[in-house]
N, C-alpha and C positions, 0 to 999 in steps of 0.2 A: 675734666670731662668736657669735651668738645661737641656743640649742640651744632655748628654750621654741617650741612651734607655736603661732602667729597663728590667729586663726578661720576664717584664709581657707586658711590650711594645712590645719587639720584638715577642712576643706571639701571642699579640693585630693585630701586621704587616702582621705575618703570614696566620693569621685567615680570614683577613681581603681579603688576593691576592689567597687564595681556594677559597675564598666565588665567587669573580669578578668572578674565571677561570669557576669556576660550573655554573655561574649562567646568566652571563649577553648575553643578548641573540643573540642569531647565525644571525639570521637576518639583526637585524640593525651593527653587526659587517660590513657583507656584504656590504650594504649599507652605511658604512660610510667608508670602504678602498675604493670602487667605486665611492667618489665625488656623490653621488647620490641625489637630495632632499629629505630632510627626511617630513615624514607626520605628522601630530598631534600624532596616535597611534605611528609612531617610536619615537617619543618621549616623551609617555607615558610608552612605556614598561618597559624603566630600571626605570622608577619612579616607576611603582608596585612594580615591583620584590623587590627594596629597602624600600618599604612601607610595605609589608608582611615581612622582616625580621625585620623592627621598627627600619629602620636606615634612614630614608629619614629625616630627619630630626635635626643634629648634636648640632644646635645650639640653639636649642629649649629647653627652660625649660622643666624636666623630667614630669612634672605636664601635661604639655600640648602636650605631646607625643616624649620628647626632651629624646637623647640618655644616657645624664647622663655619653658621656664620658670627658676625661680628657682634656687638650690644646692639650697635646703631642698627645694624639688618635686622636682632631680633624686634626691635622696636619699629621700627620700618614696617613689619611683618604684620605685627598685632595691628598699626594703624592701617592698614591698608586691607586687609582684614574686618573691622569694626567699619570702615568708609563702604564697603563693600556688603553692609548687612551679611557677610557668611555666620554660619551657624555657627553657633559653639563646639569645638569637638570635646567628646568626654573624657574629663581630665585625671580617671578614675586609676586607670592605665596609664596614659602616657605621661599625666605630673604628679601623680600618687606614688603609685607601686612600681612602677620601671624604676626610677629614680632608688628607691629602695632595694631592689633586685641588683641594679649593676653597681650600686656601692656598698651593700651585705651579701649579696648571696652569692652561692658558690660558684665555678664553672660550667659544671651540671646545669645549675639552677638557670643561668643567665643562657642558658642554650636553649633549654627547654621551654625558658617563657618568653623572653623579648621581642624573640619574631613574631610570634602571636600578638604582641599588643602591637606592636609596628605595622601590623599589617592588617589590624583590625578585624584577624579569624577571631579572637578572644575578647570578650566583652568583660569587665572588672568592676563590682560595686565595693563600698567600706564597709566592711563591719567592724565600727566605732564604737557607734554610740550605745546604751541601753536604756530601758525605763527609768532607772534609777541613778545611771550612771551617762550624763550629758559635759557640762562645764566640768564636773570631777569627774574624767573619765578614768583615774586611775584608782576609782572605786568598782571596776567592772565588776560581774561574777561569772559571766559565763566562764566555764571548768574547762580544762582538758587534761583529761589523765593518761599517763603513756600506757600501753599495754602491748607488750613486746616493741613490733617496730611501727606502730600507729598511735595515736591520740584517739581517744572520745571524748568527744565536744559535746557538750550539752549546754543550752542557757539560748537567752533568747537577745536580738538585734535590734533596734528601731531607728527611724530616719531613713533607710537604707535607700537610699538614691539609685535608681533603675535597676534595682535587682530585678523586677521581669521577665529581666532582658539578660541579666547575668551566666555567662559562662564559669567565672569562676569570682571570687571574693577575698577579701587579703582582712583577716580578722585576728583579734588582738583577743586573748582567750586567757583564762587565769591558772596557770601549770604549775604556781607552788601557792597557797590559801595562808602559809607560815609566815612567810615571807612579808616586808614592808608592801605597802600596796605597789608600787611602780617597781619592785624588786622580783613580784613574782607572774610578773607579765611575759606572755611569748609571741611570734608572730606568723600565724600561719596562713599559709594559701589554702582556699578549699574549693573544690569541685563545687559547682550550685547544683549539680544534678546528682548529687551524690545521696544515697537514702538516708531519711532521717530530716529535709531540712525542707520546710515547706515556708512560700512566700504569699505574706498577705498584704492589701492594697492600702494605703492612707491615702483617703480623697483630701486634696488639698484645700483651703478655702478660695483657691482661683478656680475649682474643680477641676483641676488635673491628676490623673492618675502618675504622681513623678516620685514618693517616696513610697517605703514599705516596711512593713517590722516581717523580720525575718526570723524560725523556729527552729533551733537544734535539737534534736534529739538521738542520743547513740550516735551521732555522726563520726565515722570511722574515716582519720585524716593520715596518711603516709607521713613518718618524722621527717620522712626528705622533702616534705613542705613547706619545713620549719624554717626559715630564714634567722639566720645568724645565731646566735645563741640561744639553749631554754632559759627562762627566765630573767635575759634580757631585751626581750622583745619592746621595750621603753623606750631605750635608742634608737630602734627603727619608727617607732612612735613619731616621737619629737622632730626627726627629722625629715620623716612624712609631712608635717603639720607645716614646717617653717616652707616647704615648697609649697603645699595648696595654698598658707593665708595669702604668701606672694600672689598667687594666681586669682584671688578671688578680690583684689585691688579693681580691677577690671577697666583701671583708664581711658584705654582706647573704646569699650563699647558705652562706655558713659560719655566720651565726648562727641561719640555718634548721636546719642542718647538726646545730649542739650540740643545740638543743632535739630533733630526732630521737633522737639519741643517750639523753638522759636517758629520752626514751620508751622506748626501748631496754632500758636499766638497770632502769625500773621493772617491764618483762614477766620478764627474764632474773632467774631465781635464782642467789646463791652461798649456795651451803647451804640453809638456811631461810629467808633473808630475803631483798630485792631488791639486785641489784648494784649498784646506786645507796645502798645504806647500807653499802657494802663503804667506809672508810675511804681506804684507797690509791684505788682508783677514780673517787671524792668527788673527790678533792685533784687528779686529772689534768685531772675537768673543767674543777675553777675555776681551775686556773692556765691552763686553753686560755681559758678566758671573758674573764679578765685581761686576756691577751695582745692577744684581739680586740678589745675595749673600750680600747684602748689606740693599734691601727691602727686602728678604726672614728675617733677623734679625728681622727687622722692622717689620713686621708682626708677628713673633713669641714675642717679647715683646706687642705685643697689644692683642694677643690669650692669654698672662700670664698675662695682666692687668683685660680681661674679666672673667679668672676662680677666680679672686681674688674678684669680684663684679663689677667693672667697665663696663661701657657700650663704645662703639665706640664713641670716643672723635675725638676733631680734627685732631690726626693725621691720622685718617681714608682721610683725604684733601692728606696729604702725600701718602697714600699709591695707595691713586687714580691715582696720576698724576705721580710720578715713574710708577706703576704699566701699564698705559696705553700706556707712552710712551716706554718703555720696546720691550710692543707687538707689538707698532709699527717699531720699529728699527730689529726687530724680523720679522716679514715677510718684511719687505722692501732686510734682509741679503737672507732668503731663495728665495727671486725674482734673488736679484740678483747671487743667486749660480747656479740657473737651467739655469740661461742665457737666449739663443733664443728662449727657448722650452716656457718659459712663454709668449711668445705675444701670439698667439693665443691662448685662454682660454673659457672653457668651463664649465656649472654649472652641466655637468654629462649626464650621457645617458640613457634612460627610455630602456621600453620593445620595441624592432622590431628593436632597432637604429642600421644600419648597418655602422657608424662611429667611430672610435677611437680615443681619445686622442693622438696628436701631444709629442713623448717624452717619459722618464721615467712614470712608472705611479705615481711618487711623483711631478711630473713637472707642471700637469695639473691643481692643483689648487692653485698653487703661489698667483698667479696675481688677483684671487678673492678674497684669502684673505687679500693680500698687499690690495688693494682697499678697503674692508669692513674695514680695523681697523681705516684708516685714521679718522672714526667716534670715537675711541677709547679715545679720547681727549676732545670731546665736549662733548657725553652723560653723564648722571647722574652728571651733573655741570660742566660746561668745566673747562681746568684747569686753564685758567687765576683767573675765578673767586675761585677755590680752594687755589690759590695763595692769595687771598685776606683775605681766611678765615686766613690763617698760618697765616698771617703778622697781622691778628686782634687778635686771638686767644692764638696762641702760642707766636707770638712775641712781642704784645703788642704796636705793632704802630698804 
């Protein structure tokens, strides 16, 4: 693995931070130095914009609309990217379910959906998890029983991240009850606006409205949504999961992350001097710096395992659980840099709000974010049970 940039790299880098300055839109910049709620369209927009240049897509086989760049460009990409405060695009579609679609589903299938998430007409939530069924998610129950050539889906979702906003949803449903648990799992696509399935809110304790438990009832699913076998929908599971925990490492916006912080430190006093020469303080940074310089490796040898052929192996479990806990050691430092300013917090100000933010304008969303990552550990397989995979997989216990 070769860390120096080639000239054609540093070309690639170049090209890459004209393209963001020209292009990425004036709006939602506003909207997100302002703490504001963003809408489904503001977070569609930089998804176009990256879909008409035929970049939205990095890790996608060339075939099926994939950029056909290098490791070091996709890694280029992300940093330049997180250097750049751009949003996050949602990875629900383009590193969940495409990924699943053009390596199980049929020709049909890969016609019918791919464009749609490439181009951001189709919006895509999970339907994972359940009340009862989180870390052991292969204890689901929601059902689905064939009848002629459909499923009816019944049972209910939780966690469901932007369904809202959802078009359609890629849910893991129980089609044989007989069966071992992970034996009689399937994987289907379903319309959100289809009858039968209604979406309700989970206020978060940052008070965002960003997850939802979702309701089936009678929901009538075409078998020709069924991606890859009945009752093997486990495999398309598993290999869902090893691409989101990779993605949810989140390197590059954690190292934007720290350099905030120290920004931070240098405004904020303790006592007379900047809390950045506060000693204790000092020492929290560099061991989070460490730690990240340490998984940023770790990630750049699994980005060099992938252009080699390899797919996300288990230490994609590694990079999950560094990766999460990271972020959260990461906003808990920038809570504690802004100090008093973070208690009262605020999810932003609409049109008419004659209010302001208490504090710096970097102050006022500490404490929403410290609060939201705390989930940063449980979603997409909490990390105990991540722990479990290393200790089966890599370690061989």
């Amino acid at each position: 693995m070769h860390l120096d940039f080639s000239p054609e790299d540093l070309a690639f880098q170049q090209e890459v931070r004209t393209f963001i300055a020209e292009n990425y839109p004036e709006d939602l910049r506003g909207k997100q130095d302002e703490g504001k709620e963003l809408s489904r369209e503001d977070f569609l927009s930089w998804h176009k914009v990256l879909a008409k240049k035929g970049w939205i897509a990095p890790a996608w086989p060339v075939e099926y609309g994939g950029t056909g760049w290098t490791a070091t460009q996709k890694y280029i990409w992300s940093e330049e990217t997180a250097r750049a405060d751009c949003i996050r695009l949602m990875p629900f579609g383009l590193s969940m379910v495409g990924p699943v679609i053009y390596t199980f589903g049929t020709p049909e299938q890969k016609a019918r959906f791919l464009p749609g998430i490439l181009s951001g007409d189709d919006w895509w939530c999970q339907g994972y998890s359940e009340p009862g069924s989180g870390s052991d998610l292969a204890s689901l129950r929601t059902k689905a029983v064939l009848e002629g050539d459909e499923y009816v889906v019944t049972g209910q979702k939780t966690w469901t991240t932007m369904a809202q906003h959802a078009d359609w949803g890629f849910f893991l449903v129980r089609t044989n009850p007989d069966a071992k648990q992970q034996e009689g799992i399937s994987f289907l696509l379903i319309d959100m606006k289809s009858p039968g399935i209604a979406v309700r809110p989970i206020i978060t304790l940052g008070g965002e409205h960003e997850v939802n438990e979702v309701w089936l009832e009678d929901v009538r699913v075409p078998a020709e949504n069924r991606i890859y076998e009945e009752n093997k929908g486990w495999t398309c599971a598993k290999f869902l999961l090893a691409h989101e925990r990779t993605g949810i490492a989140g390197v590059a916006a954690s190292k934007r992350g720290i350099e905030k912080v120290k920004t931070i430190a240098r405004t904020e006093m303790d006592g007379d001097k900047p809390l950045l020469a506060n000693a204790f303080f000092k020492r929290k940074i560099a061991e989070l710096e460490m730690d990240l310089t340490a998984l940023e490796y770790t990630e750049l040898r699994s980005l060099a395992g992938e252009s080699a052929g390899k797919g996300p192996g288990p230490e994609s479990s590694l990079l999950k659980i560094k990766g999460s806990e990271i972020q959260q050691r990461l906003t808990e430092l920038t809570l504690e840099a802004v100090g008093h300013y973070g208690a009262p917090y605020f999810r932003g100000f609409g049109e008419g709000d004659n209010e302001h933010p208490i504090g710096p304008d970097y102050a006022h969303r500490a404490a929403p974010a410290y609060f939201n990552t705390r989930k940063t550990t449980i979603y997409g397989g909490s990390n105990e049970i991540q722990r479990n995979i290393i200790a089966k997989m890599v370690l061989g216990l």
